[in-house]
C-alpha positions in Angstrom: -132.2 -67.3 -32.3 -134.3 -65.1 -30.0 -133.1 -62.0 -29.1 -132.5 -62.7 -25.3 -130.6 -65.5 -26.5 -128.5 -62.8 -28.5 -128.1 -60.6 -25.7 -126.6 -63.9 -23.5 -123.7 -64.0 -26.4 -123.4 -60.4 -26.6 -122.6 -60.1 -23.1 -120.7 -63.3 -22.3 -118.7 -62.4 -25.5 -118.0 -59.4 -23.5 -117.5 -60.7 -19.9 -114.6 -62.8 -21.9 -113.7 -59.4 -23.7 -113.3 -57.6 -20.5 -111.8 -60.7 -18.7 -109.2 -61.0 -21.3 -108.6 -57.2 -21.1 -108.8 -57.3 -16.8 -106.1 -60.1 -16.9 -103.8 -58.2 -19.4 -103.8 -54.9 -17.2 -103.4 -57.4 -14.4 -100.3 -58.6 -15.6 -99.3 -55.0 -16.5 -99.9 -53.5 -13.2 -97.9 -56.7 -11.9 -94.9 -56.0 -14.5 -95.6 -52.4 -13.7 -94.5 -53.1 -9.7 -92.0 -55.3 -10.4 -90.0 -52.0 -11.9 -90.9 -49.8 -9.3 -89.8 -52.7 -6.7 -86.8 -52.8 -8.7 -85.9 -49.1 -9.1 -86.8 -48.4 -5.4 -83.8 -51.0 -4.8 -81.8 -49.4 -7.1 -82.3 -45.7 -5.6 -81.9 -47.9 -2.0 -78.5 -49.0 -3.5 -77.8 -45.6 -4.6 -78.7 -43.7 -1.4 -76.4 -46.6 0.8 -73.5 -45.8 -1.6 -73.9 -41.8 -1.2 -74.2 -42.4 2.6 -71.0 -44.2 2.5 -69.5 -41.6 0.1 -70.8 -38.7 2.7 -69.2 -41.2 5.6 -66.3 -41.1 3.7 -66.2 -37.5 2.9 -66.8 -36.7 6.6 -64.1 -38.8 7.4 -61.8 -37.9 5.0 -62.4 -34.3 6.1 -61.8 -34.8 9.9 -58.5 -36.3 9.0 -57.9 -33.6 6.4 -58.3 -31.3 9.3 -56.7 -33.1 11.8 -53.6 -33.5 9.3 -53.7 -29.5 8.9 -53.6 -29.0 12.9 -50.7 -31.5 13.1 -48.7 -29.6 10.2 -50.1 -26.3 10.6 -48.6 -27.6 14.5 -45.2 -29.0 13.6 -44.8 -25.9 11.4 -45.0 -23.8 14.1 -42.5 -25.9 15.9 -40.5 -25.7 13.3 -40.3 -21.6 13.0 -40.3 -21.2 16.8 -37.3 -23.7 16.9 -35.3 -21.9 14.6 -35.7 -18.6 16.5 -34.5 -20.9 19.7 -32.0 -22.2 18.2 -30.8 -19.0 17.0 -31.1 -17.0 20.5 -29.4 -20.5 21.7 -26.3 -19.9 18.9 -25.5 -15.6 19.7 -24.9 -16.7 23.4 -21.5 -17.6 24.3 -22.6 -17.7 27.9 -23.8 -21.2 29.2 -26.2 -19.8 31.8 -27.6 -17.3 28.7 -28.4 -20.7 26.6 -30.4 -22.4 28.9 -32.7 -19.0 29.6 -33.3 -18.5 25.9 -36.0 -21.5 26.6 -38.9 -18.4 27.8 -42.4 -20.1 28.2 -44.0 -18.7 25.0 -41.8 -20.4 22.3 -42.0 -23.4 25.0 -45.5 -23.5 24.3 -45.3 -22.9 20.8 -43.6 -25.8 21.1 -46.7 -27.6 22.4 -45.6 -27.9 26.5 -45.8 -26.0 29.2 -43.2 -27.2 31.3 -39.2 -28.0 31.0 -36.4 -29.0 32.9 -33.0 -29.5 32.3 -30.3 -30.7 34.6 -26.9 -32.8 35.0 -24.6 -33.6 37.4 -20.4 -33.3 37.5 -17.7 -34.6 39.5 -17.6 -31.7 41.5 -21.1 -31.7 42.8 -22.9 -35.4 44.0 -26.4 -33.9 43.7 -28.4 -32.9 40.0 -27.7 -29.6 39.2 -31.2 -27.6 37.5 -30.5 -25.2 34.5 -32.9 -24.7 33.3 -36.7 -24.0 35.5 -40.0 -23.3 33.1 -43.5 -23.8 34.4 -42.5 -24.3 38.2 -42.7 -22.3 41.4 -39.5 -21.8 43.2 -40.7 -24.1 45.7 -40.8 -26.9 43.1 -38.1 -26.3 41.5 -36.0 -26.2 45.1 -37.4 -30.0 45.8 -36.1 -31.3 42.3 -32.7 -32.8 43.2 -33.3 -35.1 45.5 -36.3 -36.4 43.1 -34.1 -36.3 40.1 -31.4 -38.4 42.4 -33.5 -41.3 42.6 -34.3 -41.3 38.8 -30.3 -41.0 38.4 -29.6 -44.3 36.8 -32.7 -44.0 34.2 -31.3 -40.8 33.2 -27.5 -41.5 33.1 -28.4 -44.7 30.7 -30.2 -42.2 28.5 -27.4 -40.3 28.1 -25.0 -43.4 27.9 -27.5 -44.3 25.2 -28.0 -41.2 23.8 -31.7 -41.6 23.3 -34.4 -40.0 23.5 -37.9 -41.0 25.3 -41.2 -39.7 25.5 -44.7 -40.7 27.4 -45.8 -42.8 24.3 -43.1 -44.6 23.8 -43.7 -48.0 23.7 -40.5 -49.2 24.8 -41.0 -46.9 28.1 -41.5 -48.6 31.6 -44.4 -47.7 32.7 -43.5 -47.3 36.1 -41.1 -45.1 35.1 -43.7 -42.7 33.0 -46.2 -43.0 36.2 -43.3 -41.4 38.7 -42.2 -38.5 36.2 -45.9 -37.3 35.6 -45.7 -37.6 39.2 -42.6 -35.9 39.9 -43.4 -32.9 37.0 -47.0 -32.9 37.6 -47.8 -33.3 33.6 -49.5 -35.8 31.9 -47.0 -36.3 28.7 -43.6 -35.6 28.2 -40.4 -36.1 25.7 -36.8 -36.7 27.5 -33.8 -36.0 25.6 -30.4 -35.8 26.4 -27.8 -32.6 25.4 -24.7 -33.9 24.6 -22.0 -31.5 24.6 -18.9 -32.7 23.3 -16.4 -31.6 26.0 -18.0 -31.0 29.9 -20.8 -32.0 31.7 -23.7 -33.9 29.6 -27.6 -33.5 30.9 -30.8 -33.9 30.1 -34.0 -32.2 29.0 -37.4 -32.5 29.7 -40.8 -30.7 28.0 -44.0 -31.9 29.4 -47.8 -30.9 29.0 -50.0 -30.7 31.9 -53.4 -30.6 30.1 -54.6 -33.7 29.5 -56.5 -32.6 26.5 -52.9 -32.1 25.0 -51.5 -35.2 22.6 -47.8 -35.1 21.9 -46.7 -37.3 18.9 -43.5 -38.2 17.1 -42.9 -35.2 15.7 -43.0 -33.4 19.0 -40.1 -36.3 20.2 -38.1 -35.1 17.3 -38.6 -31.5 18.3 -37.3 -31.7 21.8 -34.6 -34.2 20.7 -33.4 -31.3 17.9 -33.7 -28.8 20.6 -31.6 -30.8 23.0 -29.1 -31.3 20.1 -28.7 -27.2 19.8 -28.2 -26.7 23.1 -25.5 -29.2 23.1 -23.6 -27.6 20.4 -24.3 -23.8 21.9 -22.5 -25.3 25.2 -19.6 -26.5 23.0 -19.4 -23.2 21.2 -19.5 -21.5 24.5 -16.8 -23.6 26.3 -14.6 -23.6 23.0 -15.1 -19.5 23.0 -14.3 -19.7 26.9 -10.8 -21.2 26.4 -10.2 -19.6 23.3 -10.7 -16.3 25.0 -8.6 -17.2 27.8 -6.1 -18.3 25.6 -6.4 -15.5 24.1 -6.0 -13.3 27.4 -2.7 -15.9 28.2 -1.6 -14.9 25.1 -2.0 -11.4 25.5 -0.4 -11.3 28.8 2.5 -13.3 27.7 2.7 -11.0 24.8 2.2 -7.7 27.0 5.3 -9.3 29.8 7.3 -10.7 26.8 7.3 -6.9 25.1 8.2 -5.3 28.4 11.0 -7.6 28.5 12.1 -6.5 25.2 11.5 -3.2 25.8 13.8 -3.0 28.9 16.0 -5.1 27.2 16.1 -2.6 24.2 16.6 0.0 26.2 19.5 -1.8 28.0 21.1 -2.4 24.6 20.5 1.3 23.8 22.3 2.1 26.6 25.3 -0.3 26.3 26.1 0.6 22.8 25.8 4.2 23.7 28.5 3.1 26.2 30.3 1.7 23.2 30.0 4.2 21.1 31.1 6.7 23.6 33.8 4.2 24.4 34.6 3.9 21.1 34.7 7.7 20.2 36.4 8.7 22.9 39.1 5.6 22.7 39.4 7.0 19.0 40.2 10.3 20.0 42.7 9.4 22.4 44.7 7.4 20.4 44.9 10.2 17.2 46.7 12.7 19.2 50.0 9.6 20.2 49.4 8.8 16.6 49.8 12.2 15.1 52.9 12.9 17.2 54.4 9.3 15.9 53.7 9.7 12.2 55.3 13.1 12.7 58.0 12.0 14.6 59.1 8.9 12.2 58.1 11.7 9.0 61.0 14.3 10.9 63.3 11.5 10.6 63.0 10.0 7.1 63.4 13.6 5.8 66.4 13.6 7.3 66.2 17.2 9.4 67.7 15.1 12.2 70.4 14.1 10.5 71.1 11.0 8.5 70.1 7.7 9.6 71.2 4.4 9.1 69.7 2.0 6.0 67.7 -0.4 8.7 66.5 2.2 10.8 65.2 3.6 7.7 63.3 0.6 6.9 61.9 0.4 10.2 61.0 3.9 10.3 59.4 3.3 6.9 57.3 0.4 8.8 56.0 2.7 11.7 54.9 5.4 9.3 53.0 3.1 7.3 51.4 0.9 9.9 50.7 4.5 11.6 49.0 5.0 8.8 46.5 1.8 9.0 46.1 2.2 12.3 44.8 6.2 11.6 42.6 4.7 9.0 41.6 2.1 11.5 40.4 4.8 14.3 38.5 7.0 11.2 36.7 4.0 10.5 36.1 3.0 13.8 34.6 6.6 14.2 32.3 7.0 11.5 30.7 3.4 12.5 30.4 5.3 16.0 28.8 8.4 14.1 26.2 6.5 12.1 25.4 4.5 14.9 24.5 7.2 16.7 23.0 9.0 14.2 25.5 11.9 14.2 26.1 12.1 11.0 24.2 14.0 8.5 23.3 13.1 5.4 24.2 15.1 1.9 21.2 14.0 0.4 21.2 15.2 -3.4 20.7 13.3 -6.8 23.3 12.1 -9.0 24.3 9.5 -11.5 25.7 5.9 -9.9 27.9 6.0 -13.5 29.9 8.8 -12.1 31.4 7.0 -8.7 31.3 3.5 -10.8 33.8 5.7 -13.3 35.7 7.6 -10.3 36.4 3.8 -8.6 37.2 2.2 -11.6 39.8 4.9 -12.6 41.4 4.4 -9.5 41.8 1.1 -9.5 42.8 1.0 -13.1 46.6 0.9 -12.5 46.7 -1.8 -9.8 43.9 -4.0 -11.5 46.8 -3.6 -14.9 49.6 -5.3 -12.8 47.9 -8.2 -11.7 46.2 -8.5 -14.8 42.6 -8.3 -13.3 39.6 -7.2 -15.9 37.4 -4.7 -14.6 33.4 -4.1 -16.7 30.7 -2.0 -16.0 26.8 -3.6 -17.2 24.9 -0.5 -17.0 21.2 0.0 -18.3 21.1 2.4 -21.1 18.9 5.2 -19.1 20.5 5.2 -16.0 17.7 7.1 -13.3 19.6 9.7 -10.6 19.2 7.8 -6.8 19.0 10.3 -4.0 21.7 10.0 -1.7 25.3 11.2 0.0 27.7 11.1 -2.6 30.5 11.1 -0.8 29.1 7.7 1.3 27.9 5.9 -1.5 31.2 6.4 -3.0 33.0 4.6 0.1 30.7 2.0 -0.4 31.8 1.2 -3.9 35.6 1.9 -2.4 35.2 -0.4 0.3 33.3 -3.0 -1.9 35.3 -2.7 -5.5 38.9 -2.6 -3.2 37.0 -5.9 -1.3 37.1 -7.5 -4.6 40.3 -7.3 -5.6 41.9 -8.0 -2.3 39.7 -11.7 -2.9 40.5 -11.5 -6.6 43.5 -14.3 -7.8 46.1 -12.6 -10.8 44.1 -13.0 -14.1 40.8 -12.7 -12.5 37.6 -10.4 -13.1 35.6 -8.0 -11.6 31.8 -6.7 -12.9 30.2 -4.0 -11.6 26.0 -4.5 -12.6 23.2 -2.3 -12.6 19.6 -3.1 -12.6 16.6 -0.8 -11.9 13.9 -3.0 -10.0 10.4 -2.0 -8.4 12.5 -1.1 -5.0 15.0 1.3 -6.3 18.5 0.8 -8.2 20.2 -2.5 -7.3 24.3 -2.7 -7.7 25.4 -6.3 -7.7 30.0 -6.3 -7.6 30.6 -9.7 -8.6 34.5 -11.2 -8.9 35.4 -14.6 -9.6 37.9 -14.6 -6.4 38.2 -17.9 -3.9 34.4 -17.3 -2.2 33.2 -17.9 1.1 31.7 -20.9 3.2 28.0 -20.3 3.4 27.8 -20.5 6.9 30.0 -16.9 7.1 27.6 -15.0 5.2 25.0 -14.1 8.3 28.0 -12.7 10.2 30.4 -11.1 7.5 28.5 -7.4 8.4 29.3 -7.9 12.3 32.4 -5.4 13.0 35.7 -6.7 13.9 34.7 -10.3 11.5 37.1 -11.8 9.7 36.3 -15.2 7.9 38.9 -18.3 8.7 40.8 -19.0 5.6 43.8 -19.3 5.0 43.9 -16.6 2.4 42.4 -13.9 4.9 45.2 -14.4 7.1 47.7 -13.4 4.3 45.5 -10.4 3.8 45.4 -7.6 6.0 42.0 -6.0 7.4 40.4 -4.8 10.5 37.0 -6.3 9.5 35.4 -2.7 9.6 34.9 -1.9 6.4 31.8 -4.4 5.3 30.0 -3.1 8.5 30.6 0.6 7.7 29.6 -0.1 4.2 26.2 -2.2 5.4 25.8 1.0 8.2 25.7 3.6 5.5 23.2 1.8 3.0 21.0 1.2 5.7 21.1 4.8 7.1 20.0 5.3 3.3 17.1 3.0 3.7 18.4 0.8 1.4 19.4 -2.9 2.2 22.4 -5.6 1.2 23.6 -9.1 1.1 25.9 -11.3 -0.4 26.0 -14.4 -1.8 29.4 -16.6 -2.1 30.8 -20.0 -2.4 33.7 -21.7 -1.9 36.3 -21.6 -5.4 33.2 -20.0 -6.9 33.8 -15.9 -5.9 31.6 -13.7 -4.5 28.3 -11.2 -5.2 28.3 -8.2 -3.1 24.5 -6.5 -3.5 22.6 -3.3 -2.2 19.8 -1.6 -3.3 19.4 2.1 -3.4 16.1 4.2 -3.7 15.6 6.1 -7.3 15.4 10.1 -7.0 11.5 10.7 -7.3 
């Protein structure tokens, strides 16, 4: 083979070589574009998705913010309707409630404007409260506007609910004329909804038409409209309670003059008395002396003797001269404590010594009717500060009481207790008692309880209101307790010697 023929083979052997090795990088470059076809719609994908994403982001964000205006809004609301509704509670005025709504918490509350009004029986026209945002030239043209909205307004009340310009229960006609009538573009309507008096309504409304309300600008005004209908109850409640009050007070302020007057009158009249009394007293001691003297001349006998009956009879007028003496002395010393003309002995002492000094003389008449007399005394017995002589009548009067009451057989107890108040005595005897409904009037002079056993015994009815007279004018106080067949409890108290 010649060498041209060589060279042929040689290079057609490498025109296949290089064919082969064109095609293969060929179908590499070809596999090679498929890839970068395929990851330029991947990173497509990818960039769509991110632009959704940064969609989404933006998004989210604008509601983010718009959520943070709304709260950052309602919180607002929220703190300047607290301060309203606390100026609103510390007023007990109604005209003061209705000017605590001052245009900057109004348009902290988002409006500019507000109204509130109502009508009563007295007047036939819609009475305005309440004026923000409006000249006086507006606000003087209202009523006869709000008259012609009467019946939408008196169902909301009736209704108790509250509307607003996005409600979408609202007529429409009805939101055109109050934008009208207000000159706003938005508005809430609530009613206030006092429980006693007139009921009204309120209005907030925004005139810039930039300005959205929402829901929770509804339930602002309606809260607010609540408050003010509780600050008008609170005021009208204070209003009558004050006037009660001032009733009260002048009824009181009459009703003490009265009693003063009628004090002093009874000052007066049982001066009288006393006077009466004292000067009655003294009278009758000087015809009583010369009696007793007269009848004692006689039953000694310097006269001459007398027969046995006149005797007895004579016997009779000394000895009822004698009660009746005792009678006038009592009658006296009521008069002198009364009036305060006596003076105390005030000293300490022992109650055991009087309690002794009674009970000795009693002893001998207590024997013959077989009546016991004891004594319960506490072993350290504290000194009270008082008359002796006085509280010794009161045992006298009250031990003497005792066995008067006392049947043959009987028994008498004489107790002493020390309590927070002083030195209690309680004379107890198991004698025929007393209804209950005597007790409240056995201390009045001259009474005697209705039994038959009272009118076998003899008394004037002086002695239990001498005795309550001198424990009183000791500061002390006393009582009884009784029933009938079951005896009696005679009880004072006495202050203890500091």
């Amino acid at each position: 083979m010649s060498d041209i023929e060589l060279l042929m083979n040689a290079l057609g052997i490498l025109g296949m070589a290089g064919s082969v090795g064109l095609g293969i990088w060929v179908v590499f470059l070809i596999s090679e574009i498929k890839q970068l076809r395929l990851s330029v719609e991947n990173l497509k994908h990818t960039l769509d998705e991110m632009d959704e994403q940064a969609k989404l982001v933006v998004r989210t964000d604008i509601e983010l913010n718009k959520a943070q205006e709304e709260l950052d809004k309602k919180i607002t609301g929220l703190y300047t309707l607290q301060n309203l509704s606390r100026q609103i509670s510390s007023t007990f005025d109604e005209t003061q409630i209705f000017s605590k709504v001052e245009p900057p918490l109004l348009a902290d509350l988002g409006f500019e404007k507000a109204v509130a009004f109502g009508w009563d029986d007295r007047h036939q026209v819609a009475q305005v409260h309440l004026c923000v945002g409006f000249s006086e030239a507006e606000a003087a043209a209202f009523s006869p506007l709000l008259e012609a909205e009467r019946n939408h307004f008196e169902k909301l009340i009736r209704d108790e609910a509250a509307i607003s310009s996005i409600s979408p229960t609202i007529d429409q006609k009805f939101r055109q004329r109050i934008c009208a009538m207000f000159r706003v573009t938005s508005f809430v309507i609530a009613p206030y909804l006092p429980k006693e008096g007139n009921k009204g309504i309120l209005l907030a409304g925004a005139e810039n038409a930039d300005t959205v309300i929402n829901e929770g600008d509804e339930e602002l005004i309606k809260i607010l409209a609540n408050q003010i209908g509780q600050a008008l109850d609170n005021a009208r409640l204070f209003e009558k309670t004050w006037q009660a009050h001032q009733e009260l007070e002048n009824r009181v302020e009459q009703r003490t003059k009265e009693l003063s007057q009628a004090f002093e009158e009874i000052k007066r009249i049982n001066q009288r008395k006393n006077d009466f009394v004292s000067n009655v007293s003294h009278e009758l001691r000087t015809p009583l002396t010369s009696i007793k003297g007269y009848a004692s001349i006689l039953l000694s006998g310097k006269l001459g003797a007398i027969p046995e009956e006149a005797h007895k009879r004579l016997e009779k007028i000394n000895k009822h001269s004698d009660e009746l003496v005792q009678f006038v002395n009592e009658l006296l010393d009521i008069a002198r404590i009364e009036s305060g003309r006596v003076t105390l002995k005030i000293s300490p002492f022992n109650l055991k010594n009087i309690i002794d000094e009674v009970g000795d003389m009693l002893t001998v008449q207590m024997k013959e009717r077989q009546i016991s007399f004891s004594t319960v005394l506490p072993d350290a017995m504290p000194e009270i500060m008082a008359d002796y002589s006085q509280i010794k009548r009161v045992f006298i009067n009250l031990v003497n009481n005792a066995f008067k009451y006392t049947p043959n057989g009987g028994k008498i107890t004489v107790r002493v207790n020390i309590v927070d108040s002083g030195i209690q005595v309680d004379i107890s005897d198991t004698g025929c008692g007393m209804p209950e409904d005597a007790l409240d009037k056995l201390f009045t002079e001259f009474y005697r309880v209705d039994t038959a056993i009272n009118q076998e015994v003899k008394g004037t009815g002086l002695g239990l209101a001498m005795v309550k007279h001198i424990v009183e004018a000791h500061k002390g106080k006393i009582w009884v307790k009784s029933k009938l067949g079951m005896g009696s409890t005679f009880s004072f108290i006495l202050p203890k010697s500091s």
